[in-house]
C-alpha atoms as a printed R data frame, in Angstrom:
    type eleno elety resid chain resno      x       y       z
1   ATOM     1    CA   UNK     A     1 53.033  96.006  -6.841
2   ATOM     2    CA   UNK     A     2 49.386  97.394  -5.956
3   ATOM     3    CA   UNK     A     3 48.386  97.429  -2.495
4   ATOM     4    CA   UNK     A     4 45.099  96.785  -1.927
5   ATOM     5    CA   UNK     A     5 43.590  97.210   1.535
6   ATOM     6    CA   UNK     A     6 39.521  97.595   3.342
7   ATOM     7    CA   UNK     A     7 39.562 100.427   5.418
8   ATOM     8    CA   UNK     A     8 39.069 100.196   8.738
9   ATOM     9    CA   UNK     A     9 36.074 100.573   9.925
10  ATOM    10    CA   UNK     A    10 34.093 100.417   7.286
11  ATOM    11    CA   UNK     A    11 30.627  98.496   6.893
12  ATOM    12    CA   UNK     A    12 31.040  97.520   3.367
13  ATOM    13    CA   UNK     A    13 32.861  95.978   0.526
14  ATOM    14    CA   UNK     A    14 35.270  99.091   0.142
15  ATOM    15    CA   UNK     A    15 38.958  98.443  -0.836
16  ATOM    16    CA   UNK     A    16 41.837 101.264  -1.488
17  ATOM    17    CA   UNK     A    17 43.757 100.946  -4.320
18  ATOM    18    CA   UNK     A    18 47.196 102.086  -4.661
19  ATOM    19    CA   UNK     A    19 50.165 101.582  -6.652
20  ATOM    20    CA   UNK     A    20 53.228 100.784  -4.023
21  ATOM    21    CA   UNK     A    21 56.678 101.346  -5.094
22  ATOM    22    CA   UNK     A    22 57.899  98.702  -7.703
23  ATOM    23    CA   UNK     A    23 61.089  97.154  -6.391
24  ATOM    24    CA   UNK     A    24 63.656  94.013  -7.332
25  ATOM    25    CA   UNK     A    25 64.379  90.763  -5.711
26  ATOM    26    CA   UNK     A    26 60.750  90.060  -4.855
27  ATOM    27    CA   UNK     A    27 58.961  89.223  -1.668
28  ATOM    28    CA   UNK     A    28 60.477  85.912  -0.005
29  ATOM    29    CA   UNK     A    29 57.879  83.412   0.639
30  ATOM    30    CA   UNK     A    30 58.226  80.680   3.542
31  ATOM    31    CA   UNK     A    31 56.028  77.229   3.153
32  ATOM    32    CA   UNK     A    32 55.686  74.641   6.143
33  ATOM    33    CA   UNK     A    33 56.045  71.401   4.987
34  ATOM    34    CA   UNK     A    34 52.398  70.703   6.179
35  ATOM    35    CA   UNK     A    35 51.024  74.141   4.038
36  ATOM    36    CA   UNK     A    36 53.251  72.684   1.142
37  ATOM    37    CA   UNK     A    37 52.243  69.181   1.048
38  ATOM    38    CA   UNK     A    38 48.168  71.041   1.431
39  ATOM    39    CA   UNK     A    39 48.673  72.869  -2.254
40  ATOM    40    CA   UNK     A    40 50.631  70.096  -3.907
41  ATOM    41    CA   UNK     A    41 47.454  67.627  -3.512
42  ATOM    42    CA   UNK     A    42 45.278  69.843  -4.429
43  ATOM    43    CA   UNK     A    43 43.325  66.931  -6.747
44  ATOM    44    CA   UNK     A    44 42.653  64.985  -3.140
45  ATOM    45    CA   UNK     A    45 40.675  67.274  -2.536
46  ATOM    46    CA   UNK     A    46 38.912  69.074  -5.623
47  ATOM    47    CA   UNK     A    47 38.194  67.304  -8.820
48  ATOM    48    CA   UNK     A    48 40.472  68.241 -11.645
49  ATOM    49    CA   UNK     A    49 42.378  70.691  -9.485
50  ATOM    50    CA   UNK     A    50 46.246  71.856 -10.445
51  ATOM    51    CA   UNK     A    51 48.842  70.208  -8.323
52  ATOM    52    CA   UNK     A    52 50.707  73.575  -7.245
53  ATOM    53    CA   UNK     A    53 54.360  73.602  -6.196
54  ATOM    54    CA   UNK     A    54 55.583  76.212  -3.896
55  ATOM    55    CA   UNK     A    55 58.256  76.975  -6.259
56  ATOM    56    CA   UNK     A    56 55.303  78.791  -8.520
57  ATOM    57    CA   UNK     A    57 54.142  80.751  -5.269
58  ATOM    58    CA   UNK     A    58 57.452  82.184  -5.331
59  ATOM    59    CA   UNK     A    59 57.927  82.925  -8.505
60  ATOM    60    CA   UNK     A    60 54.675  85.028  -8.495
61  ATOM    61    CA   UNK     A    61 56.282  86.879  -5.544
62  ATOM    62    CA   UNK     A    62 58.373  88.564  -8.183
63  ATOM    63    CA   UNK     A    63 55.400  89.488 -10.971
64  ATOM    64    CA   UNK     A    64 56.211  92.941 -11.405
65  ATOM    65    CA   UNK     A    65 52.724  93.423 -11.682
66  ATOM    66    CA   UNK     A    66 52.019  91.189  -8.322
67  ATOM    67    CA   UNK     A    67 48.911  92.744  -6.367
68  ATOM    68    CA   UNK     A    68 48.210  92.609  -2.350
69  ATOM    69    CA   UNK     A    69 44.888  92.236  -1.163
70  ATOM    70    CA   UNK     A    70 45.098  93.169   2.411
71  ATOM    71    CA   UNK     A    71 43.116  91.579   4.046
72  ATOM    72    CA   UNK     A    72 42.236  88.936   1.594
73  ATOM    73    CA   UNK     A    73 38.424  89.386   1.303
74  ATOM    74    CA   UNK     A    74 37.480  85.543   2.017
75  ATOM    75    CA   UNK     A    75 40.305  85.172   4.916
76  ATOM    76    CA   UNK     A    76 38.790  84.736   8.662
77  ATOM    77    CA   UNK     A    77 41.977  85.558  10.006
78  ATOM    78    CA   UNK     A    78 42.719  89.123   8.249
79  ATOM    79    CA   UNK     A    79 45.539  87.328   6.309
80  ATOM    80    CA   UNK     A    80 47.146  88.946   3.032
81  ATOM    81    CA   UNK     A    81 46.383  87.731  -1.131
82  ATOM    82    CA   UNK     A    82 48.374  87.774  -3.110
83  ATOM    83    CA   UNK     A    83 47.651  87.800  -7.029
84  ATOM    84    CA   UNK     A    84 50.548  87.410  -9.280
85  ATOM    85    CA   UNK     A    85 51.668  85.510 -12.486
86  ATOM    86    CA   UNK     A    86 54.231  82.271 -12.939
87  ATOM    87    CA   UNK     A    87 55.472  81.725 -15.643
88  ATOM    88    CA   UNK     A    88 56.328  78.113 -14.952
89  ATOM    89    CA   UNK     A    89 53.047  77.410 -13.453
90  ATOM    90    CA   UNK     A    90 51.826  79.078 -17.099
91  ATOM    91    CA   UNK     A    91 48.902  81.137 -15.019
92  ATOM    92    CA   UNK     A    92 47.974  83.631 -12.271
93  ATOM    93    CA   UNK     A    93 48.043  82.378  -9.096
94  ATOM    94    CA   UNK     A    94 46.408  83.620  -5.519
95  ATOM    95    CA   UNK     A    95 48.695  82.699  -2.800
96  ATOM    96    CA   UNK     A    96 47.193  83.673   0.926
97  ATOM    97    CA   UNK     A    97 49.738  84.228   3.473
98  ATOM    98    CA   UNK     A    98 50.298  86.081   6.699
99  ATOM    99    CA   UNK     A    99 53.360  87.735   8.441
100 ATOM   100    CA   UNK     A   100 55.008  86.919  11.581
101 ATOM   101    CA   UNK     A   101 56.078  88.653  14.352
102 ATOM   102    CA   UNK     A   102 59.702  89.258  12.589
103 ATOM   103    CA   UNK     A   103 57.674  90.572   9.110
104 ATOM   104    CA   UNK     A   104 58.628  86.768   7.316
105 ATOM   105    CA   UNK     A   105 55.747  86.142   4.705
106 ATOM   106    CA   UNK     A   106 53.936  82.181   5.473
107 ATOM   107    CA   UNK     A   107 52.480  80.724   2.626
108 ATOM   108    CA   UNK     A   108 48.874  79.178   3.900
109 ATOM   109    CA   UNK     A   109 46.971  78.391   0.986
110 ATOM   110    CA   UNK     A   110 47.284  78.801  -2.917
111 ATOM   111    CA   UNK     A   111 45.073  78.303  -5.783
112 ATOM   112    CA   UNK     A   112 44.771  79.227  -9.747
113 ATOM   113    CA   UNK     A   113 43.365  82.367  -9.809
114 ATOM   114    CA   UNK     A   114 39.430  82.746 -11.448
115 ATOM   115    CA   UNK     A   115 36.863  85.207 -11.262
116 ATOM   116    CA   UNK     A   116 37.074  88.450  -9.357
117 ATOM   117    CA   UNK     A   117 40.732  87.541  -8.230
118 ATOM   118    CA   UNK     A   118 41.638  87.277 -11.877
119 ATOM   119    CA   UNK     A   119 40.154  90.330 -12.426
120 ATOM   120    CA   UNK     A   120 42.116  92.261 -10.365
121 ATOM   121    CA   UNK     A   121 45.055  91.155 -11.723
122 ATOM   122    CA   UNK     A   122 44.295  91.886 -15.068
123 ATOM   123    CA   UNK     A   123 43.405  95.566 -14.114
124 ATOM   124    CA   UNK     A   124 46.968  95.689 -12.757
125 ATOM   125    CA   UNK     A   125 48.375  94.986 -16.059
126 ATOM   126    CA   UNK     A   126 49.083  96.605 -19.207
127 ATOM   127    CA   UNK     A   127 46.823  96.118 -22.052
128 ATOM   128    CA   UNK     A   128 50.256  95.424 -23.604
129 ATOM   129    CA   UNK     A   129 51.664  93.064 -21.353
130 ATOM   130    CA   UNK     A   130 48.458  90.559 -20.463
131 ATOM   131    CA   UNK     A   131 49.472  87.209 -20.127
């Protein structure tokens, strides 16, 4: 996974990069019904938008090439991005989420990945290995 984080106190747009330890088993991912029901109507919302199901968002959890934006740049509330491929979903995926008080990850939001977000994740994978 790469862990990407603004440093404190900072004034602009700067964001460290670094490679965190690649483990198995992935990141578990926990969606209120409310959050869930928000990314699976997606189209209600935006016009020819992807119906997501959380299942994807946890599936990305596992990308071994998943990357962390921490804090998400767009997120009022300093919560985490996370950029990662499905393979059921058949694309990249941003999923924002926070942690609580016991370090449980809350999905919040999710969305096909485009522009700068995708990106990102394409730096984090091998020429090799793009999807």
């Amino acid at each position: 996974m790469i862990n990407i984080s603004r440093e404190r106190g900072s004034t602009c747009d700067h964001y460290v990069y670094r490679k965190t330890m690649t483990y198995d088993g992935g990141v578990e991912l926990w969606w209120a019904e409310e959050d869930a029901d928000y990314i699976r109507n997606r189209p209600t919302r935006y016009r020819d938008a992807l119906d997501l199901e959380p299942e994807w968002t946890r599936e990305m959890m596992v990308d071994e090439h998943l990357v962390e934006l921490s804090p998400y740049p767009a997120s009022r509330v300093r919560a985490s991005g996370f950029i990662g491929h499905s393979p059921t979903a058949g694309r990249v995926l941003v999923v924002i989420a926070y942690r609580d008080l016991d370090g449980e990850l809350h999905g919040m939001n999710a969305w096909p990945a485009s522009g700068r977000d995708l990106v990102t994740y394409r730096r984090a994978v091998p020429d090799d290995e793009a999807t």
